[in-house]
N, C-alpha and C positions, 0 to 999 in steps of 0.2 A: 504494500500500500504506500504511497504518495508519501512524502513527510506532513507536505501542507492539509493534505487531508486527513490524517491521521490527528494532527493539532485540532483540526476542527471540529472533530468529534469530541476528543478532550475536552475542550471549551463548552461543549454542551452543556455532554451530557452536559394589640391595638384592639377596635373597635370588631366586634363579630360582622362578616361581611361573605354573603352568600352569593357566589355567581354563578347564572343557569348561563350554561355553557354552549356556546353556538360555534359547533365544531365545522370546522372550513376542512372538508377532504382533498386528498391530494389530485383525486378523480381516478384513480382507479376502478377495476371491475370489481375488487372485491369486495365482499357484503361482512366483512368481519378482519379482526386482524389476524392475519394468516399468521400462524407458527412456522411452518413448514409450508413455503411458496416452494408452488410449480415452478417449471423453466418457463415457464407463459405469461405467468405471475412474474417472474425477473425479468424478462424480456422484455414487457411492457411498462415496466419500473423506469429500466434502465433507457427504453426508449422517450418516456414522457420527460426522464431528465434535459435528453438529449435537445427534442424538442422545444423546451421551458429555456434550456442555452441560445438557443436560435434565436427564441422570440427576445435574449438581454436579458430576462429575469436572475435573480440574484437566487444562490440557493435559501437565502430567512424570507422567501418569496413562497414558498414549494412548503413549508412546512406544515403537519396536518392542528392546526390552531383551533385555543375554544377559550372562553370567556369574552371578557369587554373589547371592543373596538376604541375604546379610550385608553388615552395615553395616560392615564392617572386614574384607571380601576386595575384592581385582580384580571389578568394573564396569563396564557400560558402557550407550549406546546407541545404534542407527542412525535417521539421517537421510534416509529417500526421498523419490523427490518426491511418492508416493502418503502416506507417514506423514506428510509434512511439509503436505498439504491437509488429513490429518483433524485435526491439532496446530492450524491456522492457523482451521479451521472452526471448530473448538472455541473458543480464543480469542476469537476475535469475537465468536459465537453467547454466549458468555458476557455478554458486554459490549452483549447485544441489536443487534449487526450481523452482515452478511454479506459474506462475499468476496466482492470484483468480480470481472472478469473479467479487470482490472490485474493483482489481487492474484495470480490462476492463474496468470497467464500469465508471473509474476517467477517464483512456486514453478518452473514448469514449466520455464523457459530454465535454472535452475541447471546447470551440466554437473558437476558433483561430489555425492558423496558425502560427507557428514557422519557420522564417528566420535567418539564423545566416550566416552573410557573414565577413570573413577577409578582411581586407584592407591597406595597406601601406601607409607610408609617412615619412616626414622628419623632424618631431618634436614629442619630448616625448610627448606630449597630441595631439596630431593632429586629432583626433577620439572626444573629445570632443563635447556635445552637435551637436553629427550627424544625420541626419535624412533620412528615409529612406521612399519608395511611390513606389506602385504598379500601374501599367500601362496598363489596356484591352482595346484595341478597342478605342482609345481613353480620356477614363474614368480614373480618378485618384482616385484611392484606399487608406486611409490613413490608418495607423496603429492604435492599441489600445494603444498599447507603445512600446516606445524602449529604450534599454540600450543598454552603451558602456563602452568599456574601457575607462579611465580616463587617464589611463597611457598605453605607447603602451611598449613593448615589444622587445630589441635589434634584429634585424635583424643576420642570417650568416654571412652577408658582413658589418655590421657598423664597420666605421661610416662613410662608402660611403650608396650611395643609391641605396634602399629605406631603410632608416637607423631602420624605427621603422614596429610594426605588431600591430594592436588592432582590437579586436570584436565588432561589433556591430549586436546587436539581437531584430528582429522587431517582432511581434504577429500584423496578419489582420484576421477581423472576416472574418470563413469564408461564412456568410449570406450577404456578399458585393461579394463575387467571383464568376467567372464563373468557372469553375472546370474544363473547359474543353479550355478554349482560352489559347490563343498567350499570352504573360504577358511580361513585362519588368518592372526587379526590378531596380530599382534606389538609390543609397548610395549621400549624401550630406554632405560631412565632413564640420564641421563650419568654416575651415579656405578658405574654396572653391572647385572648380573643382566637377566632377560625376564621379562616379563609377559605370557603368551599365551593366545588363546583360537579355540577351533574353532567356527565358522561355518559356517551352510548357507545359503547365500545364495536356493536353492529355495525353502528358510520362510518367506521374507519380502516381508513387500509392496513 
């Protein structure tokens, strides 16, 4: 795999605040998030990348997105292994190369899920040791690990609120997932309050 793309991947992966999540699909066919994609399923990954390079889109263009369209609500996006070829196609095909069959085959051995959701508040570290849990049917889903911002990031409007912005980036295996249920992702900043958002994991590639 690439170095550049390699980093890229790396870099991904208050008050109670509830977001019903309006998941943007990558536009693939498929009706759930594939564990185990076909050569059909990659092929057309790897071709929608290609394509989205053509048209100049950027790969944080391409990515499968849910919550707010505002730049100062709760955010996020997912990481599949299907979104994560059309991202890597992209990149490349940018950069006038092609994925090997290296490159697939690292995307494809991932056993986690990549969540990376934005969050606000109103102290410089307020994202600090925060935690994040996955919600099917009742069931609580706990991550492999998560990182966050240390330091959050000045807001447009500081230093009114929500003064500050920081990441926090969960990975859950996905041999704990239904790939096909209702889901509610949950953010727990350590200073308090939730951050939540409803998921159909059906919609997504």
């Amino acid at each position: 795999m690439t170095r550049g793309w390699r980093q890229r991947l790396c870099s991904l992966g208050m008050q109670t605040v509830v977001a019903c999540a309006c998941v943007v699909s990558s536009g693939l066919s498929a009706r759930a998030i594939e564990l185990t994609p076909t050569r059909e399923h990659i092929q057309a990954a790897i071709e929608r990348g290609k394509a989205a390079a053509q048209q100049r889109l950027s790969p944080d263009q391409l990515h499968t997105s849910f919550g707010a369209n505002d730049d100062l609500k709760p955010h996020g996006f997912i990481m599949t292994k299907l979104g994560s070829l059309v991202v890597m196609a992209n990149h490349l095909s940018l950069r006038s190369m092609t994925p090997s069959e290296q490159d697939i085959a690292q995307v494809l051995e991932n056993p986690n899920l990549l969540v990376n959701i934005v969050i606000y508040g109103d102290r410089l570290n307020f994202a600090m040791d925060s935690y994040v849990v996955l919600e099917q049917g009742g069931r609580s889903i706990k991550p492999v690990n998560v990182r966050f911002d240390a330091r959050g990031d000045r807001t447009s409007v500081w230093p009114q609120q929500p003064a500050y912005r920081a990441k926090v980036i969960a990975q859950f295996p996905y041999a704990d997932l239904d790939p096909r249920a209702k889901t509610k992702l949950m953010v727990f900043p350590s200073g308090g309050g939730e951050v939540s958002f409803d998921l159909d994991f059906s919609q997504i590639d």
